[in-house]
TINUDO-483169 format. One record per residue: residue number from 0; residue in one letter; x, y, z of N, C-alpha, C in turn. Coordinates in steps of 0.05 Angstrom, whole numbers. Example, Ala and Ser with C-alpha at 12.3 -4.5 7.8 and 13.67 -1.06 7.14 Angstrom:
BEGIN
 num residuo    nc1    nc2    nc3   cac1   cac2   cac3    cc1    cc2    cc3
   0       A    264   -114    156    246    -90    156    264    -66    156
   1       S    257    -45    142    273    -21    143    258      1    157
This chain:
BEGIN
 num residuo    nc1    nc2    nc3   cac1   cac2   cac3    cc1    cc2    cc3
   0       X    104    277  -2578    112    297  -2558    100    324  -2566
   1       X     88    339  -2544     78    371  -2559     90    389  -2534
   2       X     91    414  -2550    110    433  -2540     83    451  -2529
   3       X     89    459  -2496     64    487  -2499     87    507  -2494
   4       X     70    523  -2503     84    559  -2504     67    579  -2488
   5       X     84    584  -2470     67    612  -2455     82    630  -2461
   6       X     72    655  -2461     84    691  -2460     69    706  -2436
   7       X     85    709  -2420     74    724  -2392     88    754  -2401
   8       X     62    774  -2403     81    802  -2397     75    819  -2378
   9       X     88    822  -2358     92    837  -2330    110    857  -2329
  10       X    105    865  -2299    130    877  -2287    151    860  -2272
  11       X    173    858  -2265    193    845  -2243    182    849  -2217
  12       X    175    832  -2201    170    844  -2171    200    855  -2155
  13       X    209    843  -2164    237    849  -2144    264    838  -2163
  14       X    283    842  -2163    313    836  -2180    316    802  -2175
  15       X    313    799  -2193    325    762  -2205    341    748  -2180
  16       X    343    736  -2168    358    714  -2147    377    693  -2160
  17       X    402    695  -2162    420    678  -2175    432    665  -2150
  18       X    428    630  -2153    441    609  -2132    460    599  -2162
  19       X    484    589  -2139    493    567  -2157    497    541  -2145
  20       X    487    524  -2148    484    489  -2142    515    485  -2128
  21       X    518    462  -2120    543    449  -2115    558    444  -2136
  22       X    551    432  -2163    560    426  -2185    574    451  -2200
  23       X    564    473  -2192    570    507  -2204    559    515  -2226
  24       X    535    506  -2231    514    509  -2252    486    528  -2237
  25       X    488    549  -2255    474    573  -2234    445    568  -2240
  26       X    425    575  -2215    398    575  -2217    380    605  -2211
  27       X    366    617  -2230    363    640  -2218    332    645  -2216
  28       X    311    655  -2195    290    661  -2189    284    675  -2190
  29       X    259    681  -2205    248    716  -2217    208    712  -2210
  30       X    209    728  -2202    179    731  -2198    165    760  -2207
  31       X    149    753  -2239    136    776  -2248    103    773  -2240
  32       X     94    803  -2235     59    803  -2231     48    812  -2266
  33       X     32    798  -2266     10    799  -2292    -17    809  -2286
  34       X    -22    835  -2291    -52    850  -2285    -63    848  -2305
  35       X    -94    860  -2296   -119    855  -2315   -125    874  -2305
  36       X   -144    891  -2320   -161    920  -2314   -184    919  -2318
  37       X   -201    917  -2323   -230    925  -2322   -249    935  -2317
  38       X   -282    938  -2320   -294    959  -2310   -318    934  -2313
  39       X   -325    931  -2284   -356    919  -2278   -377    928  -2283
  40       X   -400    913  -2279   -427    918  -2288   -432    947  -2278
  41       X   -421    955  -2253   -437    986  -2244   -412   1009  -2258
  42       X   -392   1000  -2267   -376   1025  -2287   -357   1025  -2263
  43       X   -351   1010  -2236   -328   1003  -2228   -308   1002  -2237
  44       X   -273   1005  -2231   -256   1002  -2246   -250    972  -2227
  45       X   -235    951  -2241   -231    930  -2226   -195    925  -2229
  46       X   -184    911  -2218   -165    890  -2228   -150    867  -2215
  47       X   -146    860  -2235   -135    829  -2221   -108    826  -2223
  48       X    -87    817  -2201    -63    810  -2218    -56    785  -2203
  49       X    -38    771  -2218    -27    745  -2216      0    745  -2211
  50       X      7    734  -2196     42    729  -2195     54    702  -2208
  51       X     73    708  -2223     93    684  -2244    115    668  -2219
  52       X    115    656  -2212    146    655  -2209    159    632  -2231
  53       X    183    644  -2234    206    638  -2256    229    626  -2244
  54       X    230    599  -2260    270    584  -2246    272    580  -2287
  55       X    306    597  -2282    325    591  -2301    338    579  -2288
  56       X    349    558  -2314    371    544  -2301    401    551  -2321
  57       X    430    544  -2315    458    539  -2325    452    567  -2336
  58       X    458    576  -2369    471    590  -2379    447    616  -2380
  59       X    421    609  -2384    397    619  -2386    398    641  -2355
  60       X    405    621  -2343    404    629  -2305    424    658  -2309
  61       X    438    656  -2313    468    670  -2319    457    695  -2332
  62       X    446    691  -2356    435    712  -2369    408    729  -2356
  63       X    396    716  -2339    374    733  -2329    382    749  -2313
């Protein structure tokens, strides 16, 4: 079995979304953007950003 590990560091687009299931075990949805900056061949400034979206689940959920 192998474990991967990511580290996303962003901003929050908007405040965390907490559901809780039927069972009452909470699920919560977070969506952070991840930019890049740069400067192209003509001394352009550039950037890129990416959006994360994020599901906690039970106690983790709770805490976000």
């Amino acid at each position: 079995m192998s474990v991967n590990k990511c580290i996303f560091i962003g901003r929050a687009g908007k405040d965390p979304e907490t559901k809780y299931m039927t069972n009452g075990e909470a699920v919560t949805n977070l969506s952070i953007a991840c930019s890049e900056n740069w400067k192209d061949k003509q001394g352009n400034k550039q950037e890129k950003t990416e959006w994360i979206n994020l599901v906690f689940y039970k106690k983790l959920a709770e805490i976000v």
